[in-house]
PDBQT receptor file of N, H, CA, C and O in Angstrom, charges set to zero:
ATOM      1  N   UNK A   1       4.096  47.912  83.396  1.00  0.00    +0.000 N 
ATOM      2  CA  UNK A   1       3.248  48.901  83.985  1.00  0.00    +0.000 C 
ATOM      3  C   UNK A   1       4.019  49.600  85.105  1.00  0.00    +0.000 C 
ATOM      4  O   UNK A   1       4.768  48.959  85.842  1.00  0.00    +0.000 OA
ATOM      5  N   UNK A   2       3.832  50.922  85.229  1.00  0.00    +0.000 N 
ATOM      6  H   UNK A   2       3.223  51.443  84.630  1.00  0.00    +0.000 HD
ATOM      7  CA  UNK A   2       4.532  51.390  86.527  1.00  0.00    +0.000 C 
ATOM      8  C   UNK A   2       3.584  51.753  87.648  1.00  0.00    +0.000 C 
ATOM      9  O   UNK A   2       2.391  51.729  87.346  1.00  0.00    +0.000 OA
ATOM     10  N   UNK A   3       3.958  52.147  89.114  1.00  0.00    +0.000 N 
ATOM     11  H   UNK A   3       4.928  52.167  89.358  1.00  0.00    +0.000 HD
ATOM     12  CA  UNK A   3       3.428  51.793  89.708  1.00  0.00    +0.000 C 
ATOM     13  C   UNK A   3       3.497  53.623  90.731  1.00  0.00    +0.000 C 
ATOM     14  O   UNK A   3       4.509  54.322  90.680  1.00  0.00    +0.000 OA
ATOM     15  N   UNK A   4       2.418  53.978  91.419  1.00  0.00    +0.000 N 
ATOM     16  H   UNK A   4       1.596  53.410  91.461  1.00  0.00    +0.000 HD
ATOM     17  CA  UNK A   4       2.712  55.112  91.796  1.00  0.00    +0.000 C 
ATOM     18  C   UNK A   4       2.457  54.362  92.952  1.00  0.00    +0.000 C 
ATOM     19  O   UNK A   4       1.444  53.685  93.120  1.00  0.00    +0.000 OA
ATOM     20  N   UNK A   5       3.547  54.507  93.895  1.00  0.00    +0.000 N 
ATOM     21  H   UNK A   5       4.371  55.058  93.759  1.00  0.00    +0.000 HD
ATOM     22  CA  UNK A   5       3.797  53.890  95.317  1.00  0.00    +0.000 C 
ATOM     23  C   UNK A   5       3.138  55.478  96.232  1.00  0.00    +0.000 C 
ATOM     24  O   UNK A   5       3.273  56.680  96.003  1.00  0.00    +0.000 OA
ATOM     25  N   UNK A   6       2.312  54.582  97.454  1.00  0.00    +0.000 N 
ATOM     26  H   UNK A   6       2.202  53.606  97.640  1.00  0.00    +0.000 HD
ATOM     27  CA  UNK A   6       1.907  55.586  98.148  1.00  0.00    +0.000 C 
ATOM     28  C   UNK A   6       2.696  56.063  99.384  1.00  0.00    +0.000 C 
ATOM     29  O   UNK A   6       3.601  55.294  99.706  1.00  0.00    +0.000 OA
ATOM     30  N   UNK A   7       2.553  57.144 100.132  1.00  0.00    +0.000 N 
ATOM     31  H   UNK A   7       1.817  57.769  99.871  1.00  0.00    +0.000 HD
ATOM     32  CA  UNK A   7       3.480  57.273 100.879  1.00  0.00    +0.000 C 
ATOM     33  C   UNK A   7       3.317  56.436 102.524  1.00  0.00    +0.000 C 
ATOM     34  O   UNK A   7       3.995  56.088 103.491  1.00  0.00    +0.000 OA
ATOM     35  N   UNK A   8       2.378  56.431 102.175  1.00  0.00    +0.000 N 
ATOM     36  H   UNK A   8       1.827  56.713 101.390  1.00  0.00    +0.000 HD
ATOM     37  CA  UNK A   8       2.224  54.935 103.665  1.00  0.00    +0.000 C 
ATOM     38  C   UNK A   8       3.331  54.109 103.347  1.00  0.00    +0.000 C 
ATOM     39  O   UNK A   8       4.262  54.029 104.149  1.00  0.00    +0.000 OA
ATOM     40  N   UNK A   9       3.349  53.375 102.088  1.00  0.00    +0.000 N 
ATOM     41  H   UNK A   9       2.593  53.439 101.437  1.00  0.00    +0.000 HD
ATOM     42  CA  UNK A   9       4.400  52.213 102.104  1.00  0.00    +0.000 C 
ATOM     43  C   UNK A   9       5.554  52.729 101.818  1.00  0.00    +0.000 C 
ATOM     44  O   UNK A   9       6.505  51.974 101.615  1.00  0.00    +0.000 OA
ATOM     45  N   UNK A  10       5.667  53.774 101.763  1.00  0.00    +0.000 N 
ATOM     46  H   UNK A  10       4.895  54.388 101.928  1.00  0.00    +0.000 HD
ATOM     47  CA  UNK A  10       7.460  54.715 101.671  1.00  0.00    +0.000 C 
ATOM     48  C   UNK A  10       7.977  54.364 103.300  1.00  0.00    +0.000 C 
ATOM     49  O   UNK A  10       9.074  53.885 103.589  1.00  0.00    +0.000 OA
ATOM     50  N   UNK A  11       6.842  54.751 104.308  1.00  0.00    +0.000 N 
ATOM     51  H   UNK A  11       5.951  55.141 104.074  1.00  0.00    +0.000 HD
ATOM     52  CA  UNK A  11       7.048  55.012 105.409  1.00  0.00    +0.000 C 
ATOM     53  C   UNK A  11       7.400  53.747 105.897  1.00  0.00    +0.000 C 
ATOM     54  O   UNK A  11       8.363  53.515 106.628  1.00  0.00    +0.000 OA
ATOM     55  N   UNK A  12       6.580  52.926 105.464  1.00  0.00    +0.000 N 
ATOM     56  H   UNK A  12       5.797  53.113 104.870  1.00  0.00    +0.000 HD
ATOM     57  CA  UNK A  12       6.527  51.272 106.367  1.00  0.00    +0.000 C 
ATOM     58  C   UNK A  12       7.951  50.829 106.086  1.00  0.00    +0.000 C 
ATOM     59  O   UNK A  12       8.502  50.153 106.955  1.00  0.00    +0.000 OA
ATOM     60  N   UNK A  13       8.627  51.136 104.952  1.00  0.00    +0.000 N 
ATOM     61  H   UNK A  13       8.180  51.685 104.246  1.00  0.00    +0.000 HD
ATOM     62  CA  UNK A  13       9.735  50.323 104.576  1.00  0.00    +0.000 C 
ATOM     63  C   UNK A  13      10.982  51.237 104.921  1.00  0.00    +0.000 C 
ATOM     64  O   UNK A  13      12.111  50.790 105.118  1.00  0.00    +0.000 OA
ATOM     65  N   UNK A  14      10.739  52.167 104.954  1.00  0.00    +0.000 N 
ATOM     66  H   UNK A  14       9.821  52.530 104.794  1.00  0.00    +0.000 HD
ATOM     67  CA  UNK A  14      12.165  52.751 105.672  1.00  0.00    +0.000 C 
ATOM     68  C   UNK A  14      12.058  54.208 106.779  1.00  0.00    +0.000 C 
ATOM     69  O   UNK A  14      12.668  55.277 106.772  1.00  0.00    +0.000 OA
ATOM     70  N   UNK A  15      10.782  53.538 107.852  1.00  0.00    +0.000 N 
ATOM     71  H   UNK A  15      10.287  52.670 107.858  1.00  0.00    +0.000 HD
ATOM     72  CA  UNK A  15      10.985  53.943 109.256  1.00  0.00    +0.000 C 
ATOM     73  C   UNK A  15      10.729  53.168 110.169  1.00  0.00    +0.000 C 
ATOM     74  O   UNK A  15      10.970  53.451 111.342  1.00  0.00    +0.000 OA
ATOM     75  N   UNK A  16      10.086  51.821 109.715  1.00  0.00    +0.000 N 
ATOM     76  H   UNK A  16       9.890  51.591 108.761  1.00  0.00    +0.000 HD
ATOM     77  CA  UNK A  16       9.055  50.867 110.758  1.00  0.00    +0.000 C 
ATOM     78  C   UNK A  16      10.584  50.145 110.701  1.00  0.00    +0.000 C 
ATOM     79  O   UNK A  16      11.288  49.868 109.730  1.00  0.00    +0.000 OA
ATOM     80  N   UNK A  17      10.798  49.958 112.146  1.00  0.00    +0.000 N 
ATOM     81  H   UNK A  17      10.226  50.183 112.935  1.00  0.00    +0.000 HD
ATOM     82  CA  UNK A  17      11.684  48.739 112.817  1.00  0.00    +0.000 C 
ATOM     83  C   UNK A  17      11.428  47.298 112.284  1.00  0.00    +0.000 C 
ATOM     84  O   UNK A  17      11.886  46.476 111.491  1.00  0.00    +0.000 OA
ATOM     85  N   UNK A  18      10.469  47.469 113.148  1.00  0.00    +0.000 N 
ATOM     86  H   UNK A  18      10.097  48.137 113.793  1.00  0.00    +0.000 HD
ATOM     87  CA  UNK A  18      10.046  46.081 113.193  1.00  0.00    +0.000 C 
ATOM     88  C   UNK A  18       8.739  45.558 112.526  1.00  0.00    +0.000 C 
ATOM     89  O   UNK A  18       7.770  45.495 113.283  1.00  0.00    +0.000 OA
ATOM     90  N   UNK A  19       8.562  45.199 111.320  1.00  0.00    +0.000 N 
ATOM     91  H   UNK A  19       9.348  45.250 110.704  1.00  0.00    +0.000 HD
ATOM     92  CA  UNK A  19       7.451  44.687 110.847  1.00  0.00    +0.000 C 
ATOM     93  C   UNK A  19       6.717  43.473 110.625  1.00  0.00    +0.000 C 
ATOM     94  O   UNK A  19       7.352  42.550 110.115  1.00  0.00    +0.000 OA
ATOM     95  N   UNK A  20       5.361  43.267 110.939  1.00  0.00    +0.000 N 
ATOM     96  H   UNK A  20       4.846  44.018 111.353  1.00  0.00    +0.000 HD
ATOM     97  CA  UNK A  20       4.919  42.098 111.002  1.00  0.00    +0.000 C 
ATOM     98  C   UNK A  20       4.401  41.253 109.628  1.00  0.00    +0.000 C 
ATOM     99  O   UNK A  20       3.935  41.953 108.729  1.00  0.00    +0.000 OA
ATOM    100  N   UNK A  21       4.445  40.040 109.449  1.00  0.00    +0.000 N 
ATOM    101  H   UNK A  21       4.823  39.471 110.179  1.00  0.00    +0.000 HD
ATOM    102  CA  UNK A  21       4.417  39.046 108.508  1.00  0.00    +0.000 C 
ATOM    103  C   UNK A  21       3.534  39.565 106.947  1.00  0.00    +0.000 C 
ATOM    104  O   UNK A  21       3.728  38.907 105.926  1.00  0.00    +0.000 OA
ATOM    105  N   UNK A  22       2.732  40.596 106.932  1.00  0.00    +0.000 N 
ATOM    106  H   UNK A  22       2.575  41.131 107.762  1.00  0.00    +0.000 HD
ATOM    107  CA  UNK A  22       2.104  41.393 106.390  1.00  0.00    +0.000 C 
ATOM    108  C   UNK A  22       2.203  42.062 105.892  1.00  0.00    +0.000 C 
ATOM    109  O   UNK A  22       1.761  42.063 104.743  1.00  0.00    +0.000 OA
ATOM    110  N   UNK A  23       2.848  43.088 106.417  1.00  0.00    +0.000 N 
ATOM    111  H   UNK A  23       3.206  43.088 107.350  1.00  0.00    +0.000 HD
ATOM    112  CA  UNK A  23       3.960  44.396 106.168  1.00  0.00    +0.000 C 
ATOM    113  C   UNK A  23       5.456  43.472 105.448  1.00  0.00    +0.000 C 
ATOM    114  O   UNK A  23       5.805  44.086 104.439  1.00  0.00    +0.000 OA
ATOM    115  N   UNK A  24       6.151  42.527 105.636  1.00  0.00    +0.000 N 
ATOM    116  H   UNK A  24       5.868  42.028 106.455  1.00  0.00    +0.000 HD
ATOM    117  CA  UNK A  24       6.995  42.373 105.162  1.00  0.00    +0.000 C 
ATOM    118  C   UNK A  24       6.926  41.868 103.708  1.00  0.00    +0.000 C 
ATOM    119  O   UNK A  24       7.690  41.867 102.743  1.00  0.00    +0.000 OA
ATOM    120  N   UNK A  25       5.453  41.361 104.023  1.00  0.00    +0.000 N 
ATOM    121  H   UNK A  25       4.833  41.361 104.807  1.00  0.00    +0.000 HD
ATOM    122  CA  UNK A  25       5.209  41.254 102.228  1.00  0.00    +0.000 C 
ATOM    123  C   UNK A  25       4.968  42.701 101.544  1.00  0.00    +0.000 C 
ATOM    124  O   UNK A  25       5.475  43.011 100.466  1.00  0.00    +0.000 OA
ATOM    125  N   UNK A  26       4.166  43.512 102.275  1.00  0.00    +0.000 N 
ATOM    126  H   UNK A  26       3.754  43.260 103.151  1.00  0.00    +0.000 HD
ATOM    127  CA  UNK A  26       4.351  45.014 101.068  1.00  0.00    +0.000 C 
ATOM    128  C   UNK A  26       5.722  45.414 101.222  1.00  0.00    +0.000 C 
ATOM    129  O   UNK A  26       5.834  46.140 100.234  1.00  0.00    +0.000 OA
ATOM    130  N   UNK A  27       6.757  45.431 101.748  1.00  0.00    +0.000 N 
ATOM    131  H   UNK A  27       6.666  44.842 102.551  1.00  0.00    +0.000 HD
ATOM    132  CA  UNK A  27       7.997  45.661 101.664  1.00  0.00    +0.000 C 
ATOM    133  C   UNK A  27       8.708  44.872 100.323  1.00  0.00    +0.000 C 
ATOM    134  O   UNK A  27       9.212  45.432  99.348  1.00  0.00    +0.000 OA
ATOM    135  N   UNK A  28       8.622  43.741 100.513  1.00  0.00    +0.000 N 
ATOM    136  H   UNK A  28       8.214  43.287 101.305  1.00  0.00    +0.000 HD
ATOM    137  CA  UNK A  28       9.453  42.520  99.583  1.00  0.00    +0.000 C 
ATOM    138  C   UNK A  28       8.821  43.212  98.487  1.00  0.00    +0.000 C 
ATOM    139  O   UNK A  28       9.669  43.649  97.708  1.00  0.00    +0.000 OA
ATOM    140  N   UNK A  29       7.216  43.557  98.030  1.00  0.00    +0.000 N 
ATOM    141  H   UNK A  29       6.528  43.202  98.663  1.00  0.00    +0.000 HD
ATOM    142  CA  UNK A  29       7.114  43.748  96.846  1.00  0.00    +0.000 C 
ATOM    143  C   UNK A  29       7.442  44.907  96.395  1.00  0.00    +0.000 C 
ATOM    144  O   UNK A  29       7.638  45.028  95.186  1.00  0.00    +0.000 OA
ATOM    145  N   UNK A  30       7.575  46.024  97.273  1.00  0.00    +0.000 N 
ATOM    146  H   UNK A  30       7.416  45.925  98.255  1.00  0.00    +0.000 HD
ATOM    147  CA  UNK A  30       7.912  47.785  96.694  1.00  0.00    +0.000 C 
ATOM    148  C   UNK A  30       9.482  46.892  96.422  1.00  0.00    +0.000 C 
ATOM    149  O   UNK A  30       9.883  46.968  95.260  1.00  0.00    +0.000 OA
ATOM    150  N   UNK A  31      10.403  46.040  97.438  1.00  0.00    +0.000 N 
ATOM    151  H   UNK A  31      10.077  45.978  98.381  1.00  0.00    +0.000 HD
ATOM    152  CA  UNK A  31      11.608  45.805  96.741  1.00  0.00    +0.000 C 
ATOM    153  C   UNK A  31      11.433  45.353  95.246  1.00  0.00    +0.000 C 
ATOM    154  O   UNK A  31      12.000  45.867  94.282  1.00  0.00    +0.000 OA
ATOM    155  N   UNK A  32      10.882  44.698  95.231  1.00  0.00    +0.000 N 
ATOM    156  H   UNK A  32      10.422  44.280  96.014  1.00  0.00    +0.000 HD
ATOM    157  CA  UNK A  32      10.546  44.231  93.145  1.00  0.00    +0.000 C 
ATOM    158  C   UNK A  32      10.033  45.407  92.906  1.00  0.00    +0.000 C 
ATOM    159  O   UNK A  32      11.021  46.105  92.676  1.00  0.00    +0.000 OA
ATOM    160  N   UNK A  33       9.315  45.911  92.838  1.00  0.00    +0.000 N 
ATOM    161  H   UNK A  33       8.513  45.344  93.024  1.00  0.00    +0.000 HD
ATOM    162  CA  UNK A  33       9.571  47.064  91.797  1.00  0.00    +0.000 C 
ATOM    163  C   UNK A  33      10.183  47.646  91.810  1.00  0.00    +0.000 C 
ATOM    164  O   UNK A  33      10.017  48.207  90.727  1.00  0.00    +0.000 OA
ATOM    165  N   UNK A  34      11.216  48.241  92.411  1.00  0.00    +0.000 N 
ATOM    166  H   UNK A  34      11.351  47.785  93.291  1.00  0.00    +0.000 HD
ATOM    167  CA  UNK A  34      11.980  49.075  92.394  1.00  0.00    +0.000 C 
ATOM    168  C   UNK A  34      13.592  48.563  91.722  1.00  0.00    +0.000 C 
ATOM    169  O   UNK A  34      14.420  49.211  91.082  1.00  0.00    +0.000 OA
ATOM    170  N   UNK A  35      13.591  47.271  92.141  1.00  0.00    +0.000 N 
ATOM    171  H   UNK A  35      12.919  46.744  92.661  1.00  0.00    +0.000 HD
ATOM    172  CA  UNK A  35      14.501  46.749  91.233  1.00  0.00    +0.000 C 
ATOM    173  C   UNK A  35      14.049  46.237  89.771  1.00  0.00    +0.000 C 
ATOM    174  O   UNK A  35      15.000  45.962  89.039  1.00  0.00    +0.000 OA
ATOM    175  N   UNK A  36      12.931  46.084  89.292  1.00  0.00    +0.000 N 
ATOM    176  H   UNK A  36      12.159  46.308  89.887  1.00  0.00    +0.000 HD
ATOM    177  CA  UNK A  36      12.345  45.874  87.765  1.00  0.00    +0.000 C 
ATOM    178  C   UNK A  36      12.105  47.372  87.662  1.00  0.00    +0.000 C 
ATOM    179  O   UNK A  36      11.168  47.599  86.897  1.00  0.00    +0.000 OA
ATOM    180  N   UNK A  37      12.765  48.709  88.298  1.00  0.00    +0.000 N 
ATOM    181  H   UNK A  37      13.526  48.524  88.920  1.00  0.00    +0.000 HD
ATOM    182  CA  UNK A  37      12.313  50.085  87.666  1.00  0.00    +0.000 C 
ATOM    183  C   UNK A  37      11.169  50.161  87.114  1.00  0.00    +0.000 C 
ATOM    184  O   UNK A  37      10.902  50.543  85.974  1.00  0.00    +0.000 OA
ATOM    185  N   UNK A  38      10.252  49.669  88.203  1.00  0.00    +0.000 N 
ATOM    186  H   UNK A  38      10.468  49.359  89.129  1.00  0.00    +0.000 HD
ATOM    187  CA  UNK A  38       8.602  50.112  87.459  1.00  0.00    +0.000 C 
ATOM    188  C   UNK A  38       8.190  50.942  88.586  1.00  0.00    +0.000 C 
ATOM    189  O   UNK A  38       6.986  51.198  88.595  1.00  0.00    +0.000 OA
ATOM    190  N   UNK A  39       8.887  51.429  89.543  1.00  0.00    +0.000 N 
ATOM    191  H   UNK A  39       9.865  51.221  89.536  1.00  0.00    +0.000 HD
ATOM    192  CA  UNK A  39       8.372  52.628  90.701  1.00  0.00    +0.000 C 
ATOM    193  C   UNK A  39       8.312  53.894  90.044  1.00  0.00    +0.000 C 
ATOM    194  O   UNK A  39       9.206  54.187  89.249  1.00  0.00    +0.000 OA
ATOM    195  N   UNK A  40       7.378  54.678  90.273  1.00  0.00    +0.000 N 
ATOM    196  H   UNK A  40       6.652  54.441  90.918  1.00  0.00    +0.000 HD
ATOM    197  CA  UNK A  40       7.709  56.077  89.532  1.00  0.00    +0.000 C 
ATOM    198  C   UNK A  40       7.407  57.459  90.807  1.00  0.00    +0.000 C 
ATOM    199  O   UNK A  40       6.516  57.092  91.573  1.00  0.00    +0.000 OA
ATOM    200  N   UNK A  41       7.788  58.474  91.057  1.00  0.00    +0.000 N 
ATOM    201  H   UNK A  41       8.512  58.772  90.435  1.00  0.00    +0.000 HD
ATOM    202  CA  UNK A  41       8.142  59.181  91.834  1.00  0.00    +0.000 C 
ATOM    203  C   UNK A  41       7.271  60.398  90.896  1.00  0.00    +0.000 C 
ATOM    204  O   UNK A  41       7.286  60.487  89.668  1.00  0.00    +0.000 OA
ATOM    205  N   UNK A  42       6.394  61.436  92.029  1.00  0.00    +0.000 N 
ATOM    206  H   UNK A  42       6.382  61.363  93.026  1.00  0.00    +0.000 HD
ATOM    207  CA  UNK A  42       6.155  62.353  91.815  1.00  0.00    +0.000 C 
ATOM    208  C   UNK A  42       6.823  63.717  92.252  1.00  0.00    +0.000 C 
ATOM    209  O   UNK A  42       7.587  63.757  93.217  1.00  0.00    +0.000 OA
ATOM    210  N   UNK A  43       6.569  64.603  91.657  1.00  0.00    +0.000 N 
ATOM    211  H   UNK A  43       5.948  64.570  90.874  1.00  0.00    +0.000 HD
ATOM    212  CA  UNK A  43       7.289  65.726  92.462  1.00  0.00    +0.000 C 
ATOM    213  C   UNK A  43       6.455  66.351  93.494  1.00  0.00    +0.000 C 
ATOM    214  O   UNK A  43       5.385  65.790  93.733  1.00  0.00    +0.000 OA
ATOM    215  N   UNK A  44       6.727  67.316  94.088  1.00  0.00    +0.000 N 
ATOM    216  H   UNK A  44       7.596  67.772  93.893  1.00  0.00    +0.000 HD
ATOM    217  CA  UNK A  44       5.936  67.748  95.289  1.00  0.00    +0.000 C 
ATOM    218  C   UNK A  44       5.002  68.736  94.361  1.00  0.00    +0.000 C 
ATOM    219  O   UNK A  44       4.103  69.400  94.878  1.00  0.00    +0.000 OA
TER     220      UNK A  44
């Protein structure tokens, strides 16, 4: 299944410094998908 990632968690994972125990789990998981290529990207 692919996954349309929202742009909140675009933001959390590559502008937030420092993230708490919570946030590092939606991070770890946008990392799995993106390495199983199930992220999919819209255009503007």
């Amino acid at each position: 299944m692919e996954v349309l990632v929202d742009t909140s968690v675009w933001s959390l994972a590559l502008r937030k410094k420092t993230l708490t125990g919570e946030e590092k789990n939606i991070v770890s998981e946008l990392k799995e998908l993106i390495l199983e290529k199930r992220v999919i990207i819209i255009g503007p």
